[in-house]
VMD Tcl script that builds the backbone (N, CA, C; Angstrom):
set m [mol new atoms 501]
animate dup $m
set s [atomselect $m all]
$s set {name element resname resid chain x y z} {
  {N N UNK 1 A 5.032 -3.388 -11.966}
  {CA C UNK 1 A 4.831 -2.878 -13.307}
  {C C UNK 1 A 5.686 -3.619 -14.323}
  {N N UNK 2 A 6.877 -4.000 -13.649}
  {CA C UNK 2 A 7.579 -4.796 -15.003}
  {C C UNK 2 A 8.082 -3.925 -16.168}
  {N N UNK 3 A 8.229 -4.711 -17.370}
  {CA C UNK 3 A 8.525 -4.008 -18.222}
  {C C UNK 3 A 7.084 -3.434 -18.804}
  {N N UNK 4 A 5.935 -3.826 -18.833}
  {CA C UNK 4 A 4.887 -3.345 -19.474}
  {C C UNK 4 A 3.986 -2.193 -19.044}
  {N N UNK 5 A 4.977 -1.633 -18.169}
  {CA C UNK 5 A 3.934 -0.184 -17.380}
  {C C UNK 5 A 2.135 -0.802 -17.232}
  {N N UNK 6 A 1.601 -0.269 -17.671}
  {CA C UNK 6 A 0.453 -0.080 -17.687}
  {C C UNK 6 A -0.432 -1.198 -18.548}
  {N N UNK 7 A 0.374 -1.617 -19.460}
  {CA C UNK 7 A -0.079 -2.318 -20.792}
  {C C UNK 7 A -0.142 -3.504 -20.394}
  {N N UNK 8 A 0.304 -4.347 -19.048}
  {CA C UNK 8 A 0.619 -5.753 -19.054}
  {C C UNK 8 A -0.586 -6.152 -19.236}
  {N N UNK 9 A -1.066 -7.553 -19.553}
  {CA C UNK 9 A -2.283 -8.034 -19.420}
  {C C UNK 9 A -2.521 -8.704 -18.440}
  {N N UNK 10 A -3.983 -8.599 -17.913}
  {CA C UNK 10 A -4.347 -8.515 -16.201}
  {C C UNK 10 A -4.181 -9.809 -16.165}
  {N N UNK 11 A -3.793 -10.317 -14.909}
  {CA C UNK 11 A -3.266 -11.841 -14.383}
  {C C UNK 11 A -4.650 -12.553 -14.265}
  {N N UNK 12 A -4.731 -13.212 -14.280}
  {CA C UNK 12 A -6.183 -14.610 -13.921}
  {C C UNK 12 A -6.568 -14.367 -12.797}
  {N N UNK 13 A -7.692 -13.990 -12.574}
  {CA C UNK 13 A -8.387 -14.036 -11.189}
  {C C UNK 13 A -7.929 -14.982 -10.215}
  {N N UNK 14 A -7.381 -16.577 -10.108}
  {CA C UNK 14 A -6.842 -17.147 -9.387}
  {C C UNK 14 A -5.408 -16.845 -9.288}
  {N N UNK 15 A -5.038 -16.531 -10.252}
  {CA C UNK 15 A -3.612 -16.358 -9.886}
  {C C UNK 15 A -3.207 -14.925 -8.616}
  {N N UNK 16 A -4.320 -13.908 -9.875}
  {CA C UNK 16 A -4.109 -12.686 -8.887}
  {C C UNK 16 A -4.412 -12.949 -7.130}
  {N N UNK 17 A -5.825 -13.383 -7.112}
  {CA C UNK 17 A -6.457 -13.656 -5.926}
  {C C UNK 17 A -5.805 -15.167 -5.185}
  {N N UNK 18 A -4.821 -15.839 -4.883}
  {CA C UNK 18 A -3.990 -16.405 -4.460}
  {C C UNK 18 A -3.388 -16.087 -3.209}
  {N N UNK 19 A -3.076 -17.093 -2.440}
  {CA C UNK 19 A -2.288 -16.785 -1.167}
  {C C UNK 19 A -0.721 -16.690 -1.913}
  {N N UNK 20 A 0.086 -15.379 -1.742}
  {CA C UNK 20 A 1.709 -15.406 -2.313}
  {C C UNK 20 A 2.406 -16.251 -1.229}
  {N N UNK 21 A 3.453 -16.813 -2.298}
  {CA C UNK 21 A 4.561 -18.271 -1.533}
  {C C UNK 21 A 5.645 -17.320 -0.909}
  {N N UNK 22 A 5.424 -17.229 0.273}
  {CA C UNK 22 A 6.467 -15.608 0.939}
  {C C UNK 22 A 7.976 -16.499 1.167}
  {N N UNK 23 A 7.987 -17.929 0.872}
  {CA C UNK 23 A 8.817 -18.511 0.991}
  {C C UNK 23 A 10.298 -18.854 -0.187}
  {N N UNK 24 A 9.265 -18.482 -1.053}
  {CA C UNK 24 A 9.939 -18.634 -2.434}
  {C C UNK 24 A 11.285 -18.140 -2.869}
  {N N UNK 25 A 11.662 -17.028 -1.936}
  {CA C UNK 25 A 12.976 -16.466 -2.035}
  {C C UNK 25 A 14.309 -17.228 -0.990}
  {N N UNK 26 A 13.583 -17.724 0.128}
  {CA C UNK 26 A 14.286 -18.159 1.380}
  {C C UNK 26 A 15.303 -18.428 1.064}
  {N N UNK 27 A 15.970 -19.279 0.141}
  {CA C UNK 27 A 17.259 -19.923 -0.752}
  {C C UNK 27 A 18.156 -18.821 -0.727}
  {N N UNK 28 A 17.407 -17.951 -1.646}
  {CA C UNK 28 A 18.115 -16.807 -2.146}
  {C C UNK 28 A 18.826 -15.833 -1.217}
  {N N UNK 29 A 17.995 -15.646 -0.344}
  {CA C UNK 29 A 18.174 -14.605 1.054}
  {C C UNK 29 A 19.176 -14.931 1.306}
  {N N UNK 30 A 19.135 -16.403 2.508}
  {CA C UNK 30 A 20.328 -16.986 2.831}
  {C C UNK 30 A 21.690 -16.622 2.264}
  {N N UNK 31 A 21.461 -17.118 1.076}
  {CA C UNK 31 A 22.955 -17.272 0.276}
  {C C UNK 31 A 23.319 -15.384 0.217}
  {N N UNK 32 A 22.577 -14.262 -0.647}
  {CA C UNK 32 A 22.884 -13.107 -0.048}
  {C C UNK 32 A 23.448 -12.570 1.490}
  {N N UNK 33 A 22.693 -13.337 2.410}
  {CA C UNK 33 A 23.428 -12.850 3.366}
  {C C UNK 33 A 24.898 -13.601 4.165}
  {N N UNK 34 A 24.705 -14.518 3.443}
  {CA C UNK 34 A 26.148 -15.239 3.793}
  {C C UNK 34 A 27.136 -14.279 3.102}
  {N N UNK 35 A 26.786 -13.853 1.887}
  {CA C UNK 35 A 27.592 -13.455 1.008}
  {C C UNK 35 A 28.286 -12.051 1.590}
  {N N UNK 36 A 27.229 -11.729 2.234}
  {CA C UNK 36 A 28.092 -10.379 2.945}
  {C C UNK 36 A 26.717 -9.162 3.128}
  {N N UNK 37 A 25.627 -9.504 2.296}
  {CA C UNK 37 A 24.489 -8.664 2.099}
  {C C UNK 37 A 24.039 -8.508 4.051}
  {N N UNK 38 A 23.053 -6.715 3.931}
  {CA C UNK 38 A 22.499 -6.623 5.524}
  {C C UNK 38 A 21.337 -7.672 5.788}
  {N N UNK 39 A 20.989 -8.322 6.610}
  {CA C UNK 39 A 19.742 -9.220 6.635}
  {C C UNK 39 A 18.364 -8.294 6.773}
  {N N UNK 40 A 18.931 -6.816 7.145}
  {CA C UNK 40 A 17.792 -5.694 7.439}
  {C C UNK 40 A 17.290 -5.343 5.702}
  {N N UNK 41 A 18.080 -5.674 5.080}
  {CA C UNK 41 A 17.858 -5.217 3.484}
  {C C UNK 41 A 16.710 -6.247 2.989}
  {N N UNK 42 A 16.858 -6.706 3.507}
  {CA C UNK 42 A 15.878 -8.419 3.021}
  {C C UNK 42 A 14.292 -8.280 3.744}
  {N N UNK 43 A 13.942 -7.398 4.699}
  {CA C UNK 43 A 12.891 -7.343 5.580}
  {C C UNK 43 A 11.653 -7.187 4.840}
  {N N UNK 44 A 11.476 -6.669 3.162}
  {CA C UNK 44 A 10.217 -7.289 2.968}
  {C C UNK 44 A 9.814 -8.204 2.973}
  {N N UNK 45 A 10.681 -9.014 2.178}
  {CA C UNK 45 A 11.049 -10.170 1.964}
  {C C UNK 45 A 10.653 -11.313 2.826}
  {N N UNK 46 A 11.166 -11.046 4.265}
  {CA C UNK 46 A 11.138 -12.000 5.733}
  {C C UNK 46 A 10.140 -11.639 6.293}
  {N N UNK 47 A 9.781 -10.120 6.987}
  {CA C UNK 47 A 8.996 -9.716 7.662}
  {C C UNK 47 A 7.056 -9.587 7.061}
  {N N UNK 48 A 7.070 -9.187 6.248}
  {CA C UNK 48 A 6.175 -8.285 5.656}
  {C C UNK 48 A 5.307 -9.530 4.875}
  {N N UNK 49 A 3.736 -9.071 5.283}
  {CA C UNK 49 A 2.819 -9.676 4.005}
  {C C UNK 49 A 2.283 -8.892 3.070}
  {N N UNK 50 A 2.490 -8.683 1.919}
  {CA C UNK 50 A 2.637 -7.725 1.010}
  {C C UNK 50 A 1.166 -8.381 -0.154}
  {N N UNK 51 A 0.700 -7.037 -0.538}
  {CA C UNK 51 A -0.611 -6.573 -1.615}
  {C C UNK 51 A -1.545 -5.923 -1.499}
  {N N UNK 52 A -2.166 -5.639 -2.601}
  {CA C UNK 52 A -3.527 -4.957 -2.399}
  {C C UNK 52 A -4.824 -4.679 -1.969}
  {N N UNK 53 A -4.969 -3.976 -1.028}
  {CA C UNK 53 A -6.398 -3.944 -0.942}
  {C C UNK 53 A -7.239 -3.113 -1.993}
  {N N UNK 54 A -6.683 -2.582 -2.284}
  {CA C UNK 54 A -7.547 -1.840 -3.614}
  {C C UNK 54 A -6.771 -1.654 -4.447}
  {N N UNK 55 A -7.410 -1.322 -5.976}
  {CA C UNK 55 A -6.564 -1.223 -7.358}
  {C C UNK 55 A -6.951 0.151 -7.543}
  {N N UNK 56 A -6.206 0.795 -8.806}
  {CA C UNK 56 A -6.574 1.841 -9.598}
  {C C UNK 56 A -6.734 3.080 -8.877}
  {N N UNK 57 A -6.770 4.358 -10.170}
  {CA C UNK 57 A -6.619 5.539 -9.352}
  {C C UNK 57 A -7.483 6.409 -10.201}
  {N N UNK 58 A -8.075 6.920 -9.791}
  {CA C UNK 58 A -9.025 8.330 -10.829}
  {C C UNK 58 A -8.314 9.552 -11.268}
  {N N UNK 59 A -6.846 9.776 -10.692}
  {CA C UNK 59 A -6.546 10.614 -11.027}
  {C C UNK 59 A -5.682 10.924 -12.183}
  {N N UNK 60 A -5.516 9.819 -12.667}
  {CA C UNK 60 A -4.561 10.002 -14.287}
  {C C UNK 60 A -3.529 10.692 -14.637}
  {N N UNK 61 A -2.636 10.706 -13.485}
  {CA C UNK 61 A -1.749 11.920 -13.797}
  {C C UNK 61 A -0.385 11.054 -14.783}
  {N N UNK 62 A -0.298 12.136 -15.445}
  {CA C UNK 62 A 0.542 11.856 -16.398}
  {C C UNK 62 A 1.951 11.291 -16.514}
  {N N UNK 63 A 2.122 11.404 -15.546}
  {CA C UNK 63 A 4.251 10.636 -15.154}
  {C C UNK 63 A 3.831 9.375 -14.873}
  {N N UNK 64 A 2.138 8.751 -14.040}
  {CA C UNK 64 A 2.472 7.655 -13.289}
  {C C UNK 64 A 2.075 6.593 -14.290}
  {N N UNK 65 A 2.594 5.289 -14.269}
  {CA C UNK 65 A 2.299 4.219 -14.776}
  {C C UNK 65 A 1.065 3.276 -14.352}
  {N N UNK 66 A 0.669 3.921 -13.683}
  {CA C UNK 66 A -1.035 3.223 -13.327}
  {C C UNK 66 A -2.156 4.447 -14.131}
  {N N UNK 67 A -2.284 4.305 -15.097}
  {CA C UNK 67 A -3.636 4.307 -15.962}
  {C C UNK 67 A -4.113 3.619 -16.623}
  {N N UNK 68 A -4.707 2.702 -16.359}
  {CA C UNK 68 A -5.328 1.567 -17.230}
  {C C UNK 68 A -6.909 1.121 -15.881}
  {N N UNK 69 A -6.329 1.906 -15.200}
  {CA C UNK 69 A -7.649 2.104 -14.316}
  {C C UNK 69 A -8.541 3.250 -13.962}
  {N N UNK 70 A -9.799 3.759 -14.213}
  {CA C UNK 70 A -10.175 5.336 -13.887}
  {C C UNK 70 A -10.958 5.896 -12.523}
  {N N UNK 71 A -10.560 4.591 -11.645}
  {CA C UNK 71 A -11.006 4.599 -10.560}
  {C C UNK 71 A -10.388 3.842 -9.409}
  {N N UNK 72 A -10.944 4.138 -8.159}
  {CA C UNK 72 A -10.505 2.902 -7.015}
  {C C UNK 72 A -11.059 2.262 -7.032}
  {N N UNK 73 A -11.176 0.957 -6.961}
  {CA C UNK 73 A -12.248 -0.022 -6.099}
  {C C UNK 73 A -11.311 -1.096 -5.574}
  {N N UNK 74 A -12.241 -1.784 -4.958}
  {CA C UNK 74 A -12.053 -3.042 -3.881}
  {C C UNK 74 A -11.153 -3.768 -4.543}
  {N N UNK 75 A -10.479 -4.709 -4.010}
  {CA C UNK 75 A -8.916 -5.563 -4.859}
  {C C UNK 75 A -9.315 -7.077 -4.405}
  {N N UNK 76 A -8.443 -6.947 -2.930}
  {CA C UNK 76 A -8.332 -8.021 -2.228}
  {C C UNK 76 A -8.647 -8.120 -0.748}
  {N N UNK 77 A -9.632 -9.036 0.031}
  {CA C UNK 77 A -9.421 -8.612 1.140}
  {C C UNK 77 A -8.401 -9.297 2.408}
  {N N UNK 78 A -7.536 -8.472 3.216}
  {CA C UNK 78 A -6.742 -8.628 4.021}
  {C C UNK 78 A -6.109 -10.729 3.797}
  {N N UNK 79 A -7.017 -10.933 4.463}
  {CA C UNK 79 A -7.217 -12.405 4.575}
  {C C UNK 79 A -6.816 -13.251 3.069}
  {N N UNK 80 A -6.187 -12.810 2.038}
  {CA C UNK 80 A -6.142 -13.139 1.108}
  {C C UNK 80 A -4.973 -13.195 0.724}
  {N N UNK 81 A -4.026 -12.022 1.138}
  {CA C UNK 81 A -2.477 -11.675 0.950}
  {C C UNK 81 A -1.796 -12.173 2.505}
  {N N UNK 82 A -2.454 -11.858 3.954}
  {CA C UNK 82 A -1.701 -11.574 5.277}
  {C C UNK 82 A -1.546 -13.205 5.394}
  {N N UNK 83 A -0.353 -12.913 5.760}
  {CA C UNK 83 A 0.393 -14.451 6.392}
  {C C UNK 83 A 0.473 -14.009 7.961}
  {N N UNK 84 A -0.397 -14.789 9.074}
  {CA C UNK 84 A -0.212 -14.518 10.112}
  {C C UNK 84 A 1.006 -15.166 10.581}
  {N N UNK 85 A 2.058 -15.400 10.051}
  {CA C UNK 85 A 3.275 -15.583 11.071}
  {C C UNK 85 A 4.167 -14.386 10.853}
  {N N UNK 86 A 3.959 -13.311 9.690}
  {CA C UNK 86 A 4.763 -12.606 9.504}
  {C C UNK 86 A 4.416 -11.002 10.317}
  {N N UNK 87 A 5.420 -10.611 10.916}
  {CA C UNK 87 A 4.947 -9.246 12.069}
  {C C UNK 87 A 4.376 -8.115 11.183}
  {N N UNK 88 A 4.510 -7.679 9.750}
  {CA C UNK 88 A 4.057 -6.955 9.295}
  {C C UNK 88 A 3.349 -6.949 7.975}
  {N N UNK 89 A 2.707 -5.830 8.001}
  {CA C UNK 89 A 1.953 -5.672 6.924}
  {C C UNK 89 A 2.400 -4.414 5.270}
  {N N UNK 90 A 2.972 -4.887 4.397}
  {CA C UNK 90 A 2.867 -3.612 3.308}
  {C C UNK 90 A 2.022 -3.503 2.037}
  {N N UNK 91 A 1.473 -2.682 2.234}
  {CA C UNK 91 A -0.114 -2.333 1.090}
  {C C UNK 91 A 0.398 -1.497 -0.211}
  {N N UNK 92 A 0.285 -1.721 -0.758}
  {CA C UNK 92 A 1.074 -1.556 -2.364}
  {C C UNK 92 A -0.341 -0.476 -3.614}
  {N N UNK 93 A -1.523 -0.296 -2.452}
  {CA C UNK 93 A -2.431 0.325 -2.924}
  {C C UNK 93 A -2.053 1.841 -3.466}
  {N N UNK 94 A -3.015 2.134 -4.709}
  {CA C UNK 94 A -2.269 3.598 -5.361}
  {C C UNK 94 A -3.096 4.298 -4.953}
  {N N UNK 95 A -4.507 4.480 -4.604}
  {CA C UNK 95 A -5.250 5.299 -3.935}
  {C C UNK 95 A -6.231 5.205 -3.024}
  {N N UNK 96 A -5.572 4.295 -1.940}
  {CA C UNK 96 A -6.448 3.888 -0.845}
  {C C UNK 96 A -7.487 4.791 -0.952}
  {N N UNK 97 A -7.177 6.303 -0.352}
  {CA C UNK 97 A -7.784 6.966 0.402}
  {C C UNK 97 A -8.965 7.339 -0.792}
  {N N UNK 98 A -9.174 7.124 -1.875}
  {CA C UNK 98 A -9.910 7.404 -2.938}
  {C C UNK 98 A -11.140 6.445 -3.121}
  {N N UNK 99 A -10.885 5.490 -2.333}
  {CA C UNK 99 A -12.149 4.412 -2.649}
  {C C UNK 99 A -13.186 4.516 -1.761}
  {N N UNK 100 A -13.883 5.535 -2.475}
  {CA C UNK 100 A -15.163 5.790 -1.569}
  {C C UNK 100 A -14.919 5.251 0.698}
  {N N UNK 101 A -15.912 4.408 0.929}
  {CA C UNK 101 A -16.146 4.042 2.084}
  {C C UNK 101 A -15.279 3.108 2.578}
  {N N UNK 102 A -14.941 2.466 1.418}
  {CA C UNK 102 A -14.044 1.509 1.502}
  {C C UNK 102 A -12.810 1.245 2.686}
  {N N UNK 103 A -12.146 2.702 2.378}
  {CA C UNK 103 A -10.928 3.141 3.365}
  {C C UNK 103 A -11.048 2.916 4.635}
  {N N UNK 104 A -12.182 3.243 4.602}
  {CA C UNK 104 A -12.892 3.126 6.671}
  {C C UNK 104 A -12.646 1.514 6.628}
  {N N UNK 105 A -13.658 0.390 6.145}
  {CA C UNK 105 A -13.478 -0.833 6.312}
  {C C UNK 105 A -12.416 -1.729 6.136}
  {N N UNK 106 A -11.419 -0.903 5.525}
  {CA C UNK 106 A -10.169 -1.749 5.107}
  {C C UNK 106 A -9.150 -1.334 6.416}
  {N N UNK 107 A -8.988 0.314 6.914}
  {CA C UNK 107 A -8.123 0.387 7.732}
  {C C UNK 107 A -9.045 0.032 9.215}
  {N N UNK 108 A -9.788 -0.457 9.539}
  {CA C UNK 108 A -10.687 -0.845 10.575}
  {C C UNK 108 A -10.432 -2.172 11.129}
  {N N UNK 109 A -10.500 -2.481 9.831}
  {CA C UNK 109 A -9.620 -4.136 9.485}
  {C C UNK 109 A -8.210 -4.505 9.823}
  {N N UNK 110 A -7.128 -3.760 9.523}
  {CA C UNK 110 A -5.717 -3.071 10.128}
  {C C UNK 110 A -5.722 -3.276 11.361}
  {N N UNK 111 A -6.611 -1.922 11.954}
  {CA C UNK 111 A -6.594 -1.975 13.310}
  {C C UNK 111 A -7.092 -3.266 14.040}
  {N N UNK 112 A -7.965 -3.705 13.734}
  {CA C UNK 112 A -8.453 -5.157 14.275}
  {C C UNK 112 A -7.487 -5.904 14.270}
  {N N UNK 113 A -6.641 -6.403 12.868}
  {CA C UNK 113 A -5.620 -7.136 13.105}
  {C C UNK 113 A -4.301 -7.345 14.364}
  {N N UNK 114 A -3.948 -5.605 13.888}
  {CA C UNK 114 A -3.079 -5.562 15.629}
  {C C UNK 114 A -1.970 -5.739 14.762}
  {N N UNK 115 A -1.634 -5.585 13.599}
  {CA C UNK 115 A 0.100 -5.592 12.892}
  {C C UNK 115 A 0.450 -4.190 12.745}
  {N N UNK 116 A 1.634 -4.143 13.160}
  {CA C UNK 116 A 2.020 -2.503 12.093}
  {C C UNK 116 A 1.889 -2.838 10.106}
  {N N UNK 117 A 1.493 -1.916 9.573}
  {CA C UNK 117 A 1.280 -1.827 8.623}
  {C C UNK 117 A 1.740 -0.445 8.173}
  {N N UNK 118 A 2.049 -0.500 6.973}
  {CA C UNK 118 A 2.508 0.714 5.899}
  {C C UNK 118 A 1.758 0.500 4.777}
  {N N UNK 119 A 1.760 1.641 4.171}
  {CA C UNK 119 A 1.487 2.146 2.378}
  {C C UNK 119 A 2.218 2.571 1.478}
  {N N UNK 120 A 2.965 1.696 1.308}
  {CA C UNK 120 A 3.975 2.064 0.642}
  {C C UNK 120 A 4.337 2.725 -0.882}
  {N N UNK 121 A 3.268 2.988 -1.502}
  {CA C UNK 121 A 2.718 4.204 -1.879}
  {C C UNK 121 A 2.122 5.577 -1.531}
  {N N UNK 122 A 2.395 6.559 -2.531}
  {CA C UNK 122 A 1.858 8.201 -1.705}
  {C C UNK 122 A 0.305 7.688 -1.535}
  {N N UNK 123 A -0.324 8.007 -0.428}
  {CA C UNK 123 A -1.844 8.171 -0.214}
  {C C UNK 123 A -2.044 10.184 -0.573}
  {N N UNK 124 A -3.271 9.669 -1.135}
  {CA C UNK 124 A -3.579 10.805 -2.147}
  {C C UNK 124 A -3.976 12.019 -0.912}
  {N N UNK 125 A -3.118 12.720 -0.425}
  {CA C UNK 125 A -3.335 13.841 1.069}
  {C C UNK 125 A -4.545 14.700 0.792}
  {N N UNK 126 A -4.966 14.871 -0.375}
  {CA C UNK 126 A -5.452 15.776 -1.228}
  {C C UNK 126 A -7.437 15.293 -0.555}
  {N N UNK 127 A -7.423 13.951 0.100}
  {CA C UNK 127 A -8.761 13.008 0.281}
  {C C UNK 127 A -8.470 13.308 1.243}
  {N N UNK 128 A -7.521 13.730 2.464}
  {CA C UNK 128 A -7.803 13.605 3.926}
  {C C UNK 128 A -8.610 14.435 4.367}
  {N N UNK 129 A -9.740 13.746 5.495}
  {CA C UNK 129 A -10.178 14.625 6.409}
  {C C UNK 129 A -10.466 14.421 7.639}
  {N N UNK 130 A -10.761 15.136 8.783}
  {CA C UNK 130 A -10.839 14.649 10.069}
  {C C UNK 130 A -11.100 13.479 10.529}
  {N N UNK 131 A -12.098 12.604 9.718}
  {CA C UNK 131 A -12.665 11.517 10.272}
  {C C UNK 131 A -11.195 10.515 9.661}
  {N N UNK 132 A -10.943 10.664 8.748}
  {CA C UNK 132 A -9.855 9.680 8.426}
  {C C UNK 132 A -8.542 9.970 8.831}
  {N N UNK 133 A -8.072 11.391 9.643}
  {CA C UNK 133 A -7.171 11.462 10.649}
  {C C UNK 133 A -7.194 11.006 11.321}
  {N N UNK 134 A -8.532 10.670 12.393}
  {CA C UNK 134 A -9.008 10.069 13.474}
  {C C UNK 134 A -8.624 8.357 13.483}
  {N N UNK 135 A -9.019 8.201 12.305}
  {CA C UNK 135 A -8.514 6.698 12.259}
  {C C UNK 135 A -7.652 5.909 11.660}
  {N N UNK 136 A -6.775 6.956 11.032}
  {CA C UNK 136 A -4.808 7.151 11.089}
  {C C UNK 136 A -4.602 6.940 12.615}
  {N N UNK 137 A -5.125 7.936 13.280}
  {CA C UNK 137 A -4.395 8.095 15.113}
  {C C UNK 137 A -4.221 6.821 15.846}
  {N N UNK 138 A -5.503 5.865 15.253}
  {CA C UNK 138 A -5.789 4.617 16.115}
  {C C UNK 138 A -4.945 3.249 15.499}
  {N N UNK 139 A -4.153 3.375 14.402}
  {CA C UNK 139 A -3.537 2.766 13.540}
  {C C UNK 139 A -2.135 2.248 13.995}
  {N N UNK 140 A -1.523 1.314 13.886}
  {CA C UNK 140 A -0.276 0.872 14.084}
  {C C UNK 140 A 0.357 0.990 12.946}
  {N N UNK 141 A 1.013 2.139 12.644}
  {CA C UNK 141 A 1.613 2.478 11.357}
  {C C UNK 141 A 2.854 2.577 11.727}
  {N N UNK 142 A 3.209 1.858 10.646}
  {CA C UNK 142 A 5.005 1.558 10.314}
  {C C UNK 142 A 5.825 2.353 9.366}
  {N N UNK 143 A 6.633 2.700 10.402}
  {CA C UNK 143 A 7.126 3.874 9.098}
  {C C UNK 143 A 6.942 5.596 9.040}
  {N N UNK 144 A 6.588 6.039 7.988}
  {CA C UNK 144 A 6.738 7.053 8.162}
  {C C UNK 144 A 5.442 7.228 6.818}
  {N N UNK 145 A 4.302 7.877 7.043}
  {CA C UNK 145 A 2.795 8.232 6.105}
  {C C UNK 145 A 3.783 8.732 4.844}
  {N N UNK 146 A 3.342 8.242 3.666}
  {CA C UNK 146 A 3.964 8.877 2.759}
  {C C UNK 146 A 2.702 9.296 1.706}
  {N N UNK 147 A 2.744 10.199 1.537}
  {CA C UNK 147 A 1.867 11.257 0.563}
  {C C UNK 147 A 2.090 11.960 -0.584}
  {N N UNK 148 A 1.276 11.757 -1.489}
  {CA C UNK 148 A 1.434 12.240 -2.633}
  {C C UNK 148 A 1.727 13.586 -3.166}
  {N N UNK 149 A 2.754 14.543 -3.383}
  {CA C UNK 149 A 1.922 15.130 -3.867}
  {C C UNK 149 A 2.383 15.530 -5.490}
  {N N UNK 150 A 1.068 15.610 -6.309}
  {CA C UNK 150 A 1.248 15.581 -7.713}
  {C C UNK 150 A 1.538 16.528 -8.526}
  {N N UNK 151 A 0.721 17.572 -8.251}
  {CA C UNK 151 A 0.385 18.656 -8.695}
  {C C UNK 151 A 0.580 20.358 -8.225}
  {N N UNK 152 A 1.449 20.750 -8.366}
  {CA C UNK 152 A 2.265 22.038 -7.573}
  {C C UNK 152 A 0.625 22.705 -7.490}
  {N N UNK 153 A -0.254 22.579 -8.415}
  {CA C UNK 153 A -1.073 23.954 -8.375}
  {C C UNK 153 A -2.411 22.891 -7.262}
  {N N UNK 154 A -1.777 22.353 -6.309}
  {CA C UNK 154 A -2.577 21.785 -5.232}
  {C C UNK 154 A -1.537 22.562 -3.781}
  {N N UNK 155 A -0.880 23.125 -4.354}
  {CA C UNK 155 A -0.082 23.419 -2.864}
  {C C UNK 155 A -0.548 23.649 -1.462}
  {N N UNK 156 A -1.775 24.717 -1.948}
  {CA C UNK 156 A -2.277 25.082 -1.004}
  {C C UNK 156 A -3.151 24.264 0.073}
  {N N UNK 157 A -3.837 23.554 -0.681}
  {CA C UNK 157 A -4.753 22.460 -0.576}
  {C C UNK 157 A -3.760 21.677 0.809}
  {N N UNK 158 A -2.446 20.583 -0.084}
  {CA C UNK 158 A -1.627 20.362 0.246}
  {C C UNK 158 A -1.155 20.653 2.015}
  {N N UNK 159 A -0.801 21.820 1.605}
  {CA C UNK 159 A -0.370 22.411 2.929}
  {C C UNK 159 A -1.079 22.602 4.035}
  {N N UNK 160 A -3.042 22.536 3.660}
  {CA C UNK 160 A -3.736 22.737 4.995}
  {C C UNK 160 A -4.014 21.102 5.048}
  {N N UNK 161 A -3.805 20.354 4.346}
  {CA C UNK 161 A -4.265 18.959 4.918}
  {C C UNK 161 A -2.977 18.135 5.640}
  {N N UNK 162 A -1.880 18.807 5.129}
  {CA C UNK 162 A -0.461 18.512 5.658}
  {C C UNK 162 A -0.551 18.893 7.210}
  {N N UNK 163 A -1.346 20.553 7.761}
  {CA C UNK 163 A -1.949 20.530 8.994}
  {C C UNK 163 A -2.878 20.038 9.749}
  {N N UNK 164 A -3.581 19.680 9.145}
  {CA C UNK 164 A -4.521 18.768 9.467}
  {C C UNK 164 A -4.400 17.401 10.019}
  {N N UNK 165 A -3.547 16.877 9.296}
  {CA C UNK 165 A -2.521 15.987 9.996}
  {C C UNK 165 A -1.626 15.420 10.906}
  {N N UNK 166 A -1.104 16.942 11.005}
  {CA C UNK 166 A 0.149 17.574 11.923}
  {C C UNK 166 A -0.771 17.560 13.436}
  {N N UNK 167 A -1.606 18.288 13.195}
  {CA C UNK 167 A -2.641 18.501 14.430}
  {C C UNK 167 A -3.401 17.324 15.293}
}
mol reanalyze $m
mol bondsrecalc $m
mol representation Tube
mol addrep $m
């Protein structure tokens, strides 16, 4: 987000859609960890191929700095951001679980790969249902599911998909 929250102006289709230089920091690292820094602090950095598979969120809630989009759709696919030398994967998506069918073909894709992967954004809990528990279960997930939740007057909601989960 930067300094421009929401307002930045959208990057160039090549730039956005680009393989990222995961190398570009390497200098920097080094010298941090000589300096005394943990080398575990640095692990996006080293480990991780980091971006989007999908943009935008429909839900507009008011604290977050992503509205300039009123929906999910398709971003990038896998093969576009993943550096196969690096062991993991982090997805920076704001409402995976919101993009229609999508979710199925993108985490299908995950699983095919064979990396642990995270979301390192809340996935919207509020979209879960059995079939997409089912293929959470089959997932090499890193970390710990982190979930949204926005809206106190969803609690309830909340709390049976929080079981749903659990189960």
């Amino acid at each position: 987000t930067g300094f421009f929250y929401d307002k930045a102006p959208s990057l160039k289709d090549d730039v956005e859609h680009s393989m990222p230089d995961y190398h570009i920091y390497d200098l920097w690292i080094k010298q941090q960890i000589k300096s005394g820094k943990k080398e575990n602090y640095f692990k996006f950095y080293t480990d991780y191929s980091i971006g989007f598979t999908t943009r935008g969120c429909f839900r507009q809630c008011d604290f977050c700095v992503n509205r300039n989009k009123k929906r999910v759709y398709p971003h990038s696919p896998l093969s576009e951001f993943v550096d196969i030398s690096r062991n993991k994967i982090c997805l920076l998506d704001d409402n995976i679980l919101g993009c229609g069918l999508h979710w199925k073909r993108i985490f299908n894709e995950l699983i095919e790969i064979g990396k642990p992967f995270q979301y390192n954004q809340g996935m919207d809990i509020r979209l879960l249902s059995e079939k997409k528990v089912d293929v959470f279960s089959r997932c090499k997930y890193d970390g710990d599911y982190i979930f949204a939740f926005d809206n106190i007057k969803d609690k309830e909601l909340i709390k049976s998909k929080l079981l749903l989960f659990k189960n």
